[in-house]
Every structure is written in structure tokens, then in C-alpha cells.
N, C-alpha and C positions, 0 to 999 in steps of 0.2 A: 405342605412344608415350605419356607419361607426359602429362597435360595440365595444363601449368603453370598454366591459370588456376583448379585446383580450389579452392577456399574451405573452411581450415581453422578448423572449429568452434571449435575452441582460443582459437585467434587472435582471432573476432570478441571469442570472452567477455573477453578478457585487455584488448582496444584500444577497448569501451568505456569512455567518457567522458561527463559529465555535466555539460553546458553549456547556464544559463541563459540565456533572451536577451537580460537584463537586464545583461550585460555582467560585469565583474569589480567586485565592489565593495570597498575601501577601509576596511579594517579597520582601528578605533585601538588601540594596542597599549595591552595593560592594565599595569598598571605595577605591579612586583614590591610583592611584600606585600596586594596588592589580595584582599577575601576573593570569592568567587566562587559563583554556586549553580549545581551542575553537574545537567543533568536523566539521571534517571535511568531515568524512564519516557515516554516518548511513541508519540504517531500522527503520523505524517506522511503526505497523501493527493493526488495531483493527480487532474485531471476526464480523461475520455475524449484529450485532446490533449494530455496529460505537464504542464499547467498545475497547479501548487502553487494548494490551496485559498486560502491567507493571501495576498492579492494583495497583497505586501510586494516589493521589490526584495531586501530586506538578506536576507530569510528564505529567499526564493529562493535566494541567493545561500549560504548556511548549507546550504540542504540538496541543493547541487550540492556542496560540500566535503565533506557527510558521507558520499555516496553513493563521491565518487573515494575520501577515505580509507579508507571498508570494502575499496576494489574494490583498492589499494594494500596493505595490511595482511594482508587475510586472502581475498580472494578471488583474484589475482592466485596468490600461491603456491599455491594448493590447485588451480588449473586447471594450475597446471608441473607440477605433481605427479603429477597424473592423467596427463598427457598422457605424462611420463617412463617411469609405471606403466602405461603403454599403457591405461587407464581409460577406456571411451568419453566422448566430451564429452557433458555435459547437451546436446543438441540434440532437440528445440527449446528452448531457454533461456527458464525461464518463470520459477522463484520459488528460493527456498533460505532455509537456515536455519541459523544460527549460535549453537551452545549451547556456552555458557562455562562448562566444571567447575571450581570453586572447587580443586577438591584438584586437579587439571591445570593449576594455572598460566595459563600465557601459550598454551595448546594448546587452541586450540578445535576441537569439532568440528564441521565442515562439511557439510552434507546439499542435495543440489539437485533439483530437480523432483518428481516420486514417493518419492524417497529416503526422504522424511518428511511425512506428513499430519497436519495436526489434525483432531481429532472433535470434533462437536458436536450439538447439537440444533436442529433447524430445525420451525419450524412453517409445514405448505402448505396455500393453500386447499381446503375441503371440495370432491372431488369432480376432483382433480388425480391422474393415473395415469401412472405410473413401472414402466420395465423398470431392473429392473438396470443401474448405469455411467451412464443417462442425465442428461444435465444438467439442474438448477435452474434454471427463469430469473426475473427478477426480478418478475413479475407473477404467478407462483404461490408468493410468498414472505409468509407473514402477519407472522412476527416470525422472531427469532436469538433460545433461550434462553440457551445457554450453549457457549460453545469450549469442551475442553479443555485447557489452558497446559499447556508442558512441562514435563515433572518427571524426575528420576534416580531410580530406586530408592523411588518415590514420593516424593523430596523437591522443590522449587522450585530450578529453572535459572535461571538467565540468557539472554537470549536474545535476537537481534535478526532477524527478519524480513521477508524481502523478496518482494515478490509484481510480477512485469510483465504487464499485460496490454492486450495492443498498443501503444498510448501510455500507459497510467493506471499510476500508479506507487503502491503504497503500501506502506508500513515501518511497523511494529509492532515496538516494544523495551522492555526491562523489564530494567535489571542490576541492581537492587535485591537480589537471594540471594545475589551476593556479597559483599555490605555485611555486614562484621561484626555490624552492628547490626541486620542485617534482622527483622524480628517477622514470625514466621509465620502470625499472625493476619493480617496484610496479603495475604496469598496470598488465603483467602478465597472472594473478588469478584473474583480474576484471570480466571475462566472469563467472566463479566458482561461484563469490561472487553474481553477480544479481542473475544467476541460484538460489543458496539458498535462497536468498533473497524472489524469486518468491513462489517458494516452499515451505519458512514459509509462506506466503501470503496462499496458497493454503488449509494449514493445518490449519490455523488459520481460513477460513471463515466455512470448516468444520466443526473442532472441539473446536476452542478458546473461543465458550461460556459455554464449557464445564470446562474448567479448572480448578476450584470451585470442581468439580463432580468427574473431572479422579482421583485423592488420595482415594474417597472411594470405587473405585472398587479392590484395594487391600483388603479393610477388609473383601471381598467377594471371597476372590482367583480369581479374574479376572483380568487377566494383561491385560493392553489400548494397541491398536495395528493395526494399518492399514494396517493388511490383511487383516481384514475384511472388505466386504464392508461398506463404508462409514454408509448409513445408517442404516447397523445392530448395527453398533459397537455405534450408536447415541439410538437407541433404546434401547442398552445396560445399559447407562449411564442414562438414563429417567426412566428405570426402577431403579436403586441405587435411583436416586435424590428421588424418591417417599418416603423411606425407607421402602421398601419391608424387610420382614424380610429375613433369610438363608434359611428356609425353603421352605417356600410361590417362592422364587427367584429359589431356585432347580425347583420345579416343572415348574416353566413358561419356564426353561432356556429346 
């Protein structure tokens, strides 16, 4: 017997939705002729709990539309598609990437999960030992030299990138190569730019639900600092949040 309650992989990707808890905000229409500066490049990052860095309502609110309109435009069709093409679903649903060929029109191509990696260079502490496949964690991390950006045929793409990891959300986008006017000298420092890009992503699922917290560990002569291991320096700040008094905080410290 067929078990109607099975849970179609297809289906969760297709019927997420991106809702701020800041409610619907109230956008004033811009009035024709209006000139406009449209961005071309950004980072977008929230903390370990799907929280957007920019503690804004309206931004929040901006990058809950931007996420439905990828997921309505281009993400949406490419999961029918697969599903029609009998394609297995990305599951577990974790990241993708959307590269816009200039000479392709309006047809992007869609990559999810392993589909597509970037490479880069990472530098780890002296004296840090790795098998093959095993993961980086963020305490045997010294710096990010350089991502490598995608390219066609070694030229510069377009490209907008999405990464989930449990709750923390971050996007990386760059449609600058299809700008008629792109300068190719601008490419460059793309590798630099993901690299930090990454890097805030990494800081932020550490520490970005901290944010609120990191300004009151000056009133305690405690400067924020990632020598520490990650989770001393979070035990740090959970102790502040409580409001342990100076004293009480000498003795535990």
C-alpha cells in the first residue's frame, strides 16, 4: 500500500517561502521617470537564526522579496523541470547557483548542491591534520585568500549564489558581465571579494547573533576577538548578556 503521507522532496523546494517577522512592509511607489541606482553587486548574510545582519525592518523586508522572486522566476521552474525529467531532487537542499550567459538570453543555468563548487585558498593553523572530504571548522581557520569566481570559457559570468546552512542564509551576487559596459579589469579582485564575502558568512554564523551583546563587553574591559576560540569567546558574551555584575564576572573570568 502506497503511503500517502511520503514527503515530496520537489514539493518542499518549490513551497518555500521567505517570511520576515517584521511583518509586510509598505513600499512607496517610485514615480515614473524617477532615475534609479540598481545594485549590481552584493552580500547579503543572516546569523545562525535566519536573522539579516542589517537590523532594518525595510531591508529585511527587501531581502524576503528578493529571495521569493529568485524562488518564483528561476528556481521554481528548474525544480518542475527536474521533477517532469524525473531528475532527482537536490535533497538535502543546501545551496545553488545561477549563472546568467550573456549570449543565452533570459536562460540561465541552474546548478544545486555538489552540482557546482567553488575553489579557493584557505589558510589553517600550523599543526592542523586533515583526511581527505573532512571538514574545515572555523577555529582551524587563519584567513580565506582567494575564492575562485565563475567564469565561461575563462571569461566573467553573472552570477547569483545561495548558500543555507540550518538557519543562516547567505547570497552572493555579481551581474556586472552582463553590463555592456563591464571593464574587465574589475574582475580582478572578484576572487578577494567572494573570499570575504565567505568569511563574513563564517563570522556571522558564529558570532552575528551576538551583535546586540559585542558593545557591552567594552563596559566590562573585554575587547571581542577571534583568537579566541570561537566558543570561549561565545561563552564570553552569554555571560555579559546575563548582566553579571564586575565583580561576580572577575571571579568566573
Amino acid at each position: 500500500m502506497e503511503n500517502i503521507n511520503k514527503i515530496d522532496p520537489y514539493e518542499i523546494i518549490i513551497s518555500m517561502k521567505w517570511a520576515p517577522e517584521t511583518g509586510q512592509i509598505e513600499m512607496n511607489q517610485i514615480p515614473a521617470g524617477t532615475e534609479v541606482f540598481v545594485i549590481q553587486k552584493g552580500v547579503l548574510v543572516t546569523d545562525n537564526q535566519g536573522t539579516l545582519l542589517i537590523r532594518n525592518k525595510e531591508d529585511t523586508q527587501i531581502f524576503s522579496n528578493l529571495l521569493n522572486h529568485v524562488w518564483e522566476l528561476w528556481i521554481i521552474p528548474e525544480i518542475k523541470r527536474r521533477k517532469e525529467a524525473k531528475i532527482p531532487a537536490p535533497n538535502p537542499f543546501n545551496k545553488f547557483i545561477i549563472l546568467f550567459d550573456a549570449e543565452k538570453e533570459n536562460v540561465p543555468t541552474i546548478k544545486f548542491n555538489e552540482e557546482y563548487e567553488l575553489k579557493g585558498l584557505f589558510l589553517i593553523k600550523r599543526g592542523s591534520k586533515f583526511n581527505k572530504g573532512d571538514p574545515i571548522h572555523f577555529d582551524q581557520i587563519v584567513d580565506i585568500g582567494t575564492i575562485d569566481p565563475p567564469t565561461k570559457n575563462g571569461k566573467p559570468i553573472a552570477f547569483f549564489l545561495f548558500r543555507l546552512d540550518g538557519r543562516q542564509i547567505s547570497v552572493y551576487f555579481d551581474f556586472r558581465p552582463n553590463d555592456p559596459n563591464f571593464d574587465l579589469d574589475e574582475w580582478k579582485d572578484e576572487g578577494k571579494w567572494i573570499a570575504d564575502a565567505y568569511l563574513e558568512t563564517i563570522l556571522a554564523r558564529y558570532f552575528g547573533h551576538l551583535a546586540l551583546v559585542i558593545p557591552l563587553l567594552s563596559k566590562n574591559d573585554i575587547p571581542f576577538t577571534i583568537g579566541l576560540k570561537a566558543e570561549k569567546m561565545k561563552s564570553l558574551c552569554d555571560i555579559i548578556e546575563k548582566g553579571i555584575q564586575n565583580e561576580e564576572f572577575d571571579n568566573i573570568l
